[in-house]
Every structure is written in C-alpha cells, then in structure tokens.
N, C-alpha and C positions, 0 to 999 in steps of 0.2 A: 496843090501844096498847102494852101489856107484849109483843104478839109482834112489834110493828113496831120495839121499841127491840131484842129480840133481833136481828131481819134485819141489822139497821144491824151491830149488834155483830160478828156474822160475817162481814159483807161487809167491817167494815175488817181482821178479822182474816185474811180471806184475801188481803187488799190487802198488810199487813204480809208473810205468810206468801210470798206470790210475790217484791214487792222485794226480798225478803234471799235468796231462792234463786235471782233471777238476776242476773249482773253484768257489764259491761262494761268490755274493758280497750282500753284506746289504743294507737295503735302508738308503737313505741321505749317500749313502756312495759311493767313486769311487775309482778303481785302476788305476795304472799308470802302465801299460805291456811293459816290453823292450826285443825285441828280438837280439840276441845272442852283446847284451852292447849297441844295442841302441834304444829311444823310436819309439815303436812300436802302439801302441791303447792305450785310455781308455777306460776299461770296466765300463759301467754303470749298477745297483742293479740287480740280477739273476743271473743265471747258465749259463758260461762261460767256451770253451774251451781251454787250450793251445797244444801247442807243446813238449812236453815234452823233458828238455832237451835243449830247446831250446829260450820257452818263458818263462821269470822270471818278479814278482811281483815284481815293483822296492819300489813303497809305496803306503798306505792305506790313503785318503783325506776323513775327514767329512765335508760333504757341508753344515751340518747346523750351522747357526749363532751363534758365540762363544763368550763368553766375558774375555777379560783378565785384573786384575788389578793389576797395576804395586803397586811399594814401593814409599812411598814420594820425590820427587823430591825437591833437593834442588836449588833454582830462588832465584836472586836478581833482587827488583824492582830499579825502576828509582829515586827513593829516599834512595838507598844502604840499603834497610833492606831485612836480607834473611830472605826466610818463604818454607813452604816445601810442596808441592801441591800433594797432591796422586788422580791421574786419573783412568778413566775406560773407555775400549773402547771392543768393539761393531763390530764386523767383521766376516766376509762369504766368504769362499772360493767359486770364479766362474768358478776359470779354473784350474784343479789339474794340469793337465801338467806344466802351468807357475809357480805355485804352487814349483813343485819339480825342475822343470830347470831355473826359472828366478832368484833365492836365495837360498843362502843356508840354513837358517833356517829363515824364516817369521813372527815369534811370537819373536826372539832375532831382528830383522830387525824395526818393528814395535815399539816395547819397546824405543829404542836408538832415531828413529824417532821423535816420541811422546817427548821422552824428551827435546831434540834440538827445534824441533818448540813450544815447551813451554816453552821452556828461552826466544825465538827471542819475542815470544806474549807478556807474563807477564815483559821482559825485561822492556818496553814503556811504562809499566804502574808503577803508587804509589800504594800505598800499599792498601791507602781506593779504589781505579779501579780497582785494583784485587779482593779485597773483593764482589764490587754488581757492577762490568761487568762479572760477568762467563757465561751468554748466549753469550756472543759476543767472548768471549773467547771459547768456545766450538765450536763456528762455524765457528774461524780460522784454529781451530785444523783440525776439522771436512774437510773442503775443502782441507788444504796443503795435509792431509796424503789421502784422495783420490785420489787425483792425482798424488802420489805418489805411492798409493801401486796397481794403477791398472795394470804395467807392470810385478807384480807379481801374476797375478790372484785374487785378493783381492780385496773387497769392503768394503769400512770401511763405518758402518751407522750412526754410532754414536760417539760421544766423550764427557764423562760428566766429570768433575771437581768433586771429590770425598769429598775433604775438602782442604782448604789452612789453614796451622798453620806457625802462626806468632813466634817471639820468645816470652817467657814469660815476657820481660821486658814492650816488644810492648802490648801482652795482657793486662798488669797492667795498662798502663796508657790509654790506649783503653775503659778499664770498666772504668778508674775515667773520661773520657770523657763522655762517656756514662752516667753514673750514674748525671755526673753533668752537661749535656743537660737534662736528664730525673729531676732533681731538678728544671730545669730552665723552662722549659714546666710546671711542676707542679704547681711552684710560679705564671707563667702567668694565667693560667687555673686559678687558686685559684683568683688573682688578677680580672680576667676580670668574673669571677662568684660571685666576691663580686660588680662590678661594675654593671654588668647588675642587682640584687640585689637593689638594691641602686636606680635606676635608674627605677624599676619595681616600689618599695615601694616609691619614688617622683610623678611617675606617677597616682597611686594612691592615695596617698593624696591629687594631684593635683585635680583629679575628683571627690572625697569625696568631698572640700571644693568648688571644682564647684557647683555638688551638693547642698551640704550644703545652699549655696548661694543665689540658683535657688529657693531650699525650701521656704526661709525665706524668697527671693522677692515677691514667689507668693502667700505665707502667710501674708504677708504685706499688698503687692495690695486686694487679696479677704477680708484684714480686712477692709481695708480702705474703699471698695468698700461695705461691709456689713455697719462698720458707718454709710457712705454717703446715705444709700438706708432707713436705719432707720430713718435719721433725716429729708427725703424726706417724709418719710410714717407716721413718727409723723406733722413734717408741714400741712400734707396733713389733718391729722386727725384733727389739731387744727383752719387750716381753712376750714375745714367741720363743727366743731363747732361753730364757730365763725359764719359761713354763719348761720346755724340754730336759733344763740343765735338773731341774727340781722332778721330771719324771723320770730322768732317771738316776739320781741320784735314790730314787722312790724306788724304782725296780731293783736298782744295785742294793739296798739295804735291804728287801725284802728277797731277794736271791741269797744275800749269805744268812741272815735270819734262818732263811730257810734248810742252806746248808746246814746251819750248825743245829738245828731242832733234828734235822732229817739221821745228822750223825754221832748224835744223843752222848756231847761230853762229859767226861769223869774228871774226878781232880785233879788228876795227871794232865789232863788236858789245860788246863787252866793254870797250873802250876808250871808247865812249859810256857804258858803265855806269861806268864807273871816273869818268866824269868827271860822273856825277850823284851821286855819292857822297862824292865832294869836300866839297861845302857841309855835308852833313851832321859829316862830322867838325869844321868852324870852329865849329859852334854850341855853345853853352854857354856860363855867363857864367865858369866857372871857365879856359876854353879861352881864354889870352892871348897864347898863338904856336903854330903849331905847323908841323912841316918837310916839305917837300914830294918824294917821295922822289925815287931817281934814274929810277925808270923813267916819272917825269911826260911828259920830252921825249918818248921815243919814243912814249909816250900818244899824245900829240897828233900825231907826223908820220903814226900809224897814222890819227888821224881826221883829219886833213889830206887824206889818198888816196881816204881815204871820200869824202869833202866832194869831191873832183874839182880837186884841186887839181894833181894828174901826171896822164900817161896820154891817156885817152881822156875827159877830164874828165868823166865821169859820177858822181852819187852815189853813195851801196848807199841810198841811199834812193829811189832810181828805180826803180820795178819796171814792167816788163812788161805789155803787154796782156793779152800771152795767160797769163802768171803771175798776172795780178790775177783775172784771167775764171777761173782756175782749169781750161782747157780745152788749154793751150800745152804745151811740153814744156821748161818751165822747171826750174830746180832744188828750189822750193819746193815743198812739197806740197801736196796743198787741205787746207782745215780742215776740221777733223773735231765735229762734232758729240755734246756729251755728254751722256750719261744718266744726269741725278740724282734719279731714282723713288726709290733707295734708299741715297739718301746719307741721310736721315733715319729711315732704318728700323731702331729698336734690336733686338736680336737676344737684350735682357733677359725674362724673363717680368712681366708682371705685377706691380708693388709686391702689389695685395692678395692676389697666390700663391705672395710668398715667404713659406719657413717663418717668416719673423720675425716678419710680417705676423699671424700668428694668435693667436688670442688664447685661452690655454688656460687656465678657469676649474674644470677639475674640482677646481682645492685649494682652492679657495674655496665649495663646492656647488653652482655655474651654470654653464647648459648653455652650452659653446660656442656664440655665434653667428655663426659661419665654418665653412663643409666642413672635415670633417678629412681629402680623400682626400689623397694623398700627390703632391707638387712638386718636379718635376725640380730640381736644384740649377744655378743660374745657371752659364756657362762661364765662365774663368779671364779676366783682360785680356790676356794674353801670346795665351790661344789665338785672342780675338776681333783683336788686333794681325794676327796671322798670317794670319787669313781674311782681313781687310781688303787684306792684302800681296799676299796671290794670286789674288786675283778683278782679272783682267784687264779695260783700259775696255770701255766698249761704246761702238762707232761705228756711225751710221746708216748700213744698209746704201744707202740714196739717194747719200751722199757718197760709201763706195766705189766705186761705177758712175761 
C-alpha cells in the first residue's frame, strides 16, 4: 500500500515536472520567460521548452494591433470654452520585453499621455479650429505619442478624434449661426437666380426686338425695292407703248404720204378736200359766224370742171377700164400693197433685261434672283425716229409685174 501511494506520488510529480517544462505559444502572440526573477528569452509562436522550476512565464504580449477608446476628455480652447473630446488610438506592440520592463502598465500610460498632449494641442486652438482642424490635430497627437511610447516597445499608428462636444449653450447658438449663414446664402442664391433671370429675359427681348427690327428693315427695303422694280417695269411698258403708238402713227403718215404722192393730185382733188373741211370749221357751239375766204369761188369753179360741168363733160370721178383693171396705160398707178409684219415689232429689249429691271439685294444679304450678265442699253428715240425714216415700204413683188 505505502509503495503504491509512493507510485502515485512520482507519477504526479513527473506529471507536474513535464507541464511546466513544456509550453505553448499562439501566434500573434509572445512570451516574456524569466529565469529564477530575472529576464531570461522571449519565446516567439510554437512549442517551447522550460526548466522547470526554474523558468517562469513572467507575461503573455498580443502583437497584433489594438485599438483603445478612451472616455471624453475635458479641454478648454483658447477662447475659455470647455468641450469634451473622446479619442481612439491605434497601437502594436514591437517589443514585449520593453513592453513588460519599460512600464508598468501601457494602455493606463498611453491613456494619461493622450490626454495631456490633447489639452497642450486643442489648448492653441478656438473652438471653430478645433471643430475643421482634426487632421492636423490627429497628426500632433500621432507624432508626440510615437515618440514617446517607442521606449516602451510600442508603435502608435494612429490617432483619430472620435467627436468634440461642445457645451449645449455653444451648440444653440452655433445652429442659430448656422441656420442664419444657411438663410443668408439662401437669400443671395435666391437673389442672384432672380438676377441672372432678369438679366436672361433683358437679353432676350433685347434680340427679339433686334430681330424684330432686322425683319421689318428687310421687309421694308425688299418692299421698296418691289415698288421701285414695278414702276421701272411699268415705265418700261409705257415707253414700249408709247415707242409703238409713235411707229405707227410713223408708218400710218408715211403710208397715206405715200398714197397720195403714188396718186399724184390735181386741184380738184384738193378742192374736194377743201370743201370737206368746211363743215368742220362751223362746228362748235362757241363758233357763231365765221367768213368764208376769198378763194371759196374759185374752189368751187375748180370742182364745177371736175363735176363736168365745161368741156368734154366728164367727171375726175370717172375712171377708166383699163385704169380701174389696173392693166391700161392710164395715169394712175396700181396699188400697191403693204407690209405690216413689222409695224408692231419694238426694237426695245426686254422690260425684264433692262438694267432697271434687276433687282440687286447684295446690301441687304439676298442673293439676287435675276442673272447678273450684262444688258445692251436700249437705243435713243431720235436713233429709232431715224431707222423708222429710212427703211423704205415694201411692195409685193406680184403687184410690180
């Protein structure tokens, strides 16, 4: 019995003896081994032996990067208003040893830190640089406490400003600033959206009535210019008439000219006229006498001989067989037949090719719609008089023979 209570005894004793000579470490994780009170190694992640008895786990370091956030810090800025700033910071153990012997606890170390170089920072500042400088403020923080906690094995990465609260008096009148900056932006926005407005709807009025303007000019000019082309095109027409009425009034005087040369009158003849001409002088109602000259008598004995009154009592109104047949060898001629192809023939160009006629829009910016080539200028009336004067009749060669 007394040797099976020994077995027992050395079996836990070797059970003790192996647990503490062997240990395991985790990863992202380090131990701090001190032999018999003083530091000895650190063990890095795996299976590690001790001395048992001799070497003891003094602490347990997580090397991965930690975050701790503090409670609101009470800060008075440089304009005496407290406000309470709750930070987060960002930190990784590099060195456990320094870790465990350069401080006594490093997260109460940090904290105290942190808050002291957050008064000296936000000290400097008012309250609106505290509010939109937190980058600049994060990266005071950020460099002091680096250089600060790397004698303790620590690397601080980060330092964010979590929130600054102000007191609620400072927030009240902070929103009525706010609220009445945001009123005052609103009024201008409104004010300069009714200007540009304004200033949108001037400017086109402005080019409507340019417009407007431009229209009526060049409705004007192309009226004036239609008038002006019409009463070009009527002139035109009326001395195209006018020339006609005068060519033939030209050919009609020089056709009975002709008759009367052709049918070679005597004084009977003329004395028959004389006495058709008579009545027309008594007419008029103003006409209440008038004298009958003296060469009336002989008028009349000349158409008395006509008439067959002396002589061989024949008329001059008796003609001929062979004079009326036009075959005889009478005194008269034959008639002569005439050619009016070109009594109506004007010898004008064109109304729509005289220069008057065209209608020239380049001062107005439209394109002529009339050729521009260039239009003989009409002949003078004197020179067309004179052509009309020299162009001899023309007789049917039939009544020649």
């Amino acid at each position: 019995m007394e040797a099976l209570i020994a077995v027992i005894v050395i079996a836990l004793f070797v059970i003790i003896v192996l647990a503490r000579s062997v240990t395991i470490v985790p990863q992202a994780q380090a131990k701090v081994i001190e032999r018999l009170g003083r530091y000895s190694r650190t063990l890095s992640p795996g299976l590690a032996l001790l001395v048992p008895f001799v070497d003891r786990v003094r602490a347990t370091i997580d090397l991965r990067e930690q975050v701790i956030s503090f409670p609101p810090q009470p800060v008075i800025t440089s304009d005496n208003l407290q406000v309470g700033i709750d930070t987060v910071l960002y930190f990784q153990v590099t060195d456990p040893r320094l870790a465990v012997y350069g401080i006594a606890n490093y997260i109460t170390g940090m904290e105290q830190l942190t808050t002291t170089t957050l008064r000296n920072v936000v000290g400097g500042l008012n309250l609106e640089g505290a509010l939109t400088g937190r980058d600049g403020i994060n990266s005071q923080l950020r460099e002091v406490l680096d250089g600060t906690t790397g004698p303790w094995g620590l690397r601080v990465a980060r330092v964010e400003i979590k929130a600054i609260d102000p007191p609620s008096s400072i927030r009240d009148s902070m929103e009525k600033q706010m609220r009445a900056d945001r009123d005052k932006r609103a009024v201008i926005l409104t004010a300069e959206g009714q200007r540009q407005s304004a200033i949108t709807t001037a400017e086109g009025n402005k080019a409507s009535a340019i417009l407007s303007a431009e229209g009526k000019k060049q409705a004007a000019i192309l009226e004036a210019e239609a008038e002006r082309q019409s009463r070009i095109l009527r002139a035109e027409g009326e001395r195209a008439a006018l020339f006609l009425q005068a060519q033939g009034q030209a050919k009609s005087i020089e056709t009975v000219f002709q008759a009367i040369h052709d049918g070679k009158p005597d004084s009977g003849l003329l004395a028959y006229q004389y006495l058709q001409t008579l009545p027309k002088i008594a007419q008029g109602d103003a006409n209440k006498m008038w004298i009958v000259p003296s060469e009336f008598s002989k008028a009349l004995e000349g158409l008395s001989r006509l008439g067959g009154a002396e002589g061989d009592n024949r008329s001059w109104l008796d003609v001929d067989a062979s004079a009326a047949s036009g075959n005889g060898s009478g005194s008269g001629t034959p008639a002569q037949s005439l050619d009016t192809s070109s009594w109506f023939e004007s010898q004008l160009p064109a109304a729509a090719d005289q220069p008057e006629a065209k209608i020239e829009l380049s001062s107005i910016g439209v394109e002529p719609s009339l050729p521009t080539t260039a239009v003989p200028s009409p002949p003078s009336l004197s020179e067309l008089t004179r052509d009309v004067q020299s162009t001899p009749p023309q007789i049917d060669s039939a009544d020649e023979k």
